[in-house]
VOMITI-685217 format. One record per residue: residue number from 0; residue in one letter; x, y, z of N, C-alpha, C in turn. Coordinates in steps of 0.1 Angstrom, whole numbers, plus 5000, padded with zeros to 4 digits. Each point is the difference from the previous one (the first is absolute). Example, Ala and Ser with C-alpha at 12.3 -4.5 7.8 and 13.67 -1.06 7.14 Angstrom:
<0; A; <5132; 4943; 5078>; <4991; 5012; 5000>; <5009; 5012; 5000>>;
<1; S; <4996; 5011; 4993>; <5009; 5011; 5000>; <4992; 5011; 5008>>;
This chain:
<0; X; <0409; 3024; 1217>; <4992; 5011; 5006>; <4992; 4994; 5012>>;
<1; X; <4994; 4989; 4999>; <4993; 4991; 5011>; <5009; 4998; 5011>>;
<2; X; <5012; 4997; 4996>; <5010; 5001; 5010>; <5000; 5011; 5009>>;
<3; X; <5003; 5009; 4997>; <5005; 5011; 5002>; <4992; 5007; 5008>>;
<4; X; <4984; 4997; 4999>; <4989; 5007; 5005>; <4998; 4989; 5017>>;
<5; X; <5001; 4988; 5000>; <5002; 4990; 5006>; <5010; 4998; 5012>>;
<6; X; <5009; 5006; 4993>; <5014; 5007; 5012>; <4998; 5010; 5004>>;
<7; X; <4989; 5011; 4995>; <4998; 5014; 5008>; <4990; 4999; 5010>>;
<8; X; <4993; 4992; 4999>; <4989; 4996; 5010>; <5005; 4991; 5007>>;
<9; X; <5009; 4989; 4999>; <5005; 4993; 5013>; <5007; 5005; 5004>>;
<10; X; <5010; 5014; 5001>; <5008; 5004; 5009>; <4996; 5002; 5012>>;
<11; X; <5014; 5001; 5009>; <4996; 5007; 5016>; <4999; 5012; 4995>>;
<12; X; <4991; 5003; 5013>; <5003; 5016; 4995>; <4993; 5003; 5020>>;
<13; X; <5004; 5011; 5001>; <5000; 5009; 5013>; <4982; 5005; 4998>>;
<14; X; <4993; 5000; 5014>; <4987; 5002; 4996>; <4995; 5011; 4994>>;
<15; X; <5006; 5011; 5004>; <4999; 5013; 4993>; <5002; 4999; 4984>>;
<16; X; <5006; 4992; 4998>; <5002; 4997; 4986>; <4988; 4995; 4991>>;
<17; X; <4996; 4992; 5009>; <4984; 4992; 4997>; <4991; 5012; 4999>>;
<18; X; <5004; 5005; 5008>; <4985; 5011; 5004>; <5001; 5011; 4990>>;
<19; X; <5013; 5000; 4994>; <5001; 5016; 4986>; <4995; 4993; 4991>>;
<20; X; <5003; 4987; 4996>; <4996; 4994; 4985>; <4989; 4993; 5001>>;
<21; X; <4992; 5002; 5015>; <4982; 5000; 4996>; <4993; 5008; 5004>>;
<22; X; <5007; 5015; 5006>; <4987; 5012; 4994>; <5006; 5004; 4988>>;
<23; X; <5011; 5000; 4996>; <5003; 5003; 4984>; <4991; 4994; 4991>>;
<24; X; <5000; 4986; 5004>; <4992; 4988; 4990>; <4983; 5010; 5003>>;
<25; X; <4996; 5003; 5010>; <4986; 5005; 5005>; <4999; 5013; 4986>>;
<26; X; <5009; 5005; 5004>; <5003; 5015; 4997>; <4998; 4998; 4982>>;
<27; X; <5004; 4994; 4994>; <5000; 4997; 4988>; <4985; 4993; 4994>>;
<28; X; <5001; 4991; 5007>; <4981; 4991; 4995>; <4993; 5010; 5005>>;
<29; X; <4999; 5012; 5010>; <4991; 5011; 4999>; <4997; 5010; 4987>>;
<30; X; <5012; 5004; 4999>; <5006; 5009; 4988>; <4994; 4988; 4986>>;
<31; X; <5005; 4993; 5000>; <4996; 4990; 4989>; <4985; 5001; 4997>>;
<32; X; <4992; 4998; 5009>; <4983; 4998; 5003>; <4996; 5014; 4994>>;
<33; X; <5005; 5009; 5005>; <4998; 5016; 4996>; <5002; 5003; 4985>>;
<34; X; <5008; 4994; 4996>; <5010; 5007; 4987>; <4990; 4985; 4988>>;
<35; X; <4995; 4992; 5004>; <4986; 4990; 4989>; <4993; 4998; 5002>>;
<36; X; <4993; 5006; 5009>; <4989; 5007; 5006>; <4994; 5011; 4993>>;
<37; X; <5012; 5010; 4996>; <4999; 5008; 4995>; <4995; 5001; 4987>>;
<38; X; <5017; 4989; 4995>; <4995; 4999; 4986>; <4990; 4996; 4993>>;
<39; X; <4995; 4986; 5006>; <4984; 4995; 4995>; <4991; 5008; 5002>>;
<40; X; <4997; 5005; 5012>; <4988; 5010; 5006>; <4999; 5012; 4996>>;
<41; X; <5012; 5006; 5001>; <5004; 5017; 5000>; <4990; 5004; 5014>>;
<42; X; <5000; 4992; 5013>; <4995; 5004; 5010>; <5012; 4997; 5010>>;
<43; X; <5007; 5010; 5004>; <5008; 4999; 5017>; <4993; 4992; 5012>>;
<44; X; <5005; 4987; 5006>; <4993; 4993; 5007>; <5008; 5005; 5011>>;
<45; X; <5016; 5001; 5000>; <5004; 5006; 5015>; <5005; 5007; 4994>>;
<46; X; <5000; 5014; 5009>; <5007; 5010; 4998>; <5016; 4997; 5011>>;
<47; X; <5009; 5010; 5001>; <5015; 4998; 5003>; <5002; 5005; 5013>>;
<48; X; <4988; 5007; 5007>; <5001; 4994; 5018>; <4994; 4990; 4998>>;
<49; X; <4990; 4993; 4998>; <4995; 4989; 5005>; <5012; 4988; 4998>>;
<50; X; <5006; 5000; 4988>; <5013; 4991; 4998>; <5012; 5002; 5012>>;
<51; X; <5003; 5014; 5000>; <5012; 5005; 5014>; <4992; 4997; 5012>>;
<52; X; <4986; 5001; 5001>; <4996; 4993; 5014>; <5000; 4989; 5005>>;
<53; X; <4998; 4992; 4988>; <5000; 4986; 5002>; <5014; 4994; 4998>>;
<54; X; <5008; 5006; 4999>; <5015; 4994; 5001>; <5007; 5003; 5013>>;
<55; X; <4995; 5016; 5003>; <5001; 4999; 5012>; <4995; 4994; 5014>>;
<56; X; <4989; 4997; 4998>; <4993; 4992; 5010>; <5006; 4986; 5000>>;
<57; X; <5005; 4995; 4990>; <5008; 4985; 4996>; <5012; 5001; 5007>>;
<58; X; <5004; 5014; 5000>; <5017; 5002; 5004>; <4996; 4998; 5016>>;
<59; X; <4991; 5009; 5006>; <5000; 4998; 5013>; <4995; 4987; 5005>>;
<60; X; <4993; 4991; 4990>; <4993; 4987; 5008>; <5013; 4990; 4997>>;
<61; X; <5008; 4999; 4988>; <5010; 4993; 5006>; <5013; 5005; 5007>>;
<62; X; <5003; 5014; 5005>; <5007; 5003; 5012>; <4993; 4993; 5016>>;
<63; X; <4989; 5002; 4998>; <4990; 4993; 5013>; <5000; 4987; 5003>>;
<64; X; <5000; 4991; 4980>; <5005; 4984; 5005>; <5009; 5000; 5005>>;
<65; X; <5016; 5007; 4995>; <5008; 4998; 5007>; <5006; 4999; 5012>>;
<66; X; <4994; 5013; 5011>; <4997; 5003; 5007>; <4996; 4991; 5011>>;
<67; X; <4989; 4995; 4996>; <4992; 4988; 5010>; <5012; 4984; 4995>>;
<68; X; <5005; 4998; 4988>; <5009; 4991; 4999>; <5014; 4996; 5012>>;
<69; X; <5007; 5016; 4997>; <5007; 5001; 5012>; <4993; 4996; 5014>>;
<70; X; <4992; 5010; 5002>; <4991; 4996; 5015>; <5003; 4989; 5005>>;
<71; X; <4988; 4993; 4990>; <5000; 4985; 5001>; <5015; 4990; 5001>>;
<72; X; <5008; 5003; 4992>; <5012; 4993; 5003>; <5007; 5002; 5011>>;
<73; X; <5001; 5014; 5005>; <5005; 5000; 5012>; <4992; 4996; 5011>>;
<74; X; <4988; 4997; 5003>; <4992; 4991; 5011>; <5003; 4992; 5002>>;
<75; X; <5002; 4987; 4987>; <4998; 4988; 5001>; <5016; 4993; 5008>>;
């Protein structure tokens, strides 16, 4: 299984690829925070815009790294 996990993280992968399986990863430790948060507290710390905002604002700031990535490669 250590294998296995080991191989999925050293793959190549296309950057877009990168970028789904860490707002996903985002998207989940939010929901996660929310959902035993819950359970210990019984108090809602983020409600489900604040979670869709902030994944969106992640979506747009790494379209923007990208963005300036290109830029930058094509200058040099």
């Amino acid at each position: 299984m250590k294998n296995k996990i080991r191989e999925f993280l050293l793959q190549k992968r296309k950057w877009y690829q990168d970028a789904g399986i860490s707002v996903a990863s985002l998207f989940v430790a939010l929901v996660l925070y929310k959902l035993i948060g819950y359970i210990f507290t019984k108090i809602n710390f983020l409600n489900w815009e604040t979670i869709i905002g902030v994944v969106i604002l992640y979506v747009i700031i790494l379209f923007g790294w990208r963005y300036w990535e290109l830029n930058w490669s094509r200058k040099r």
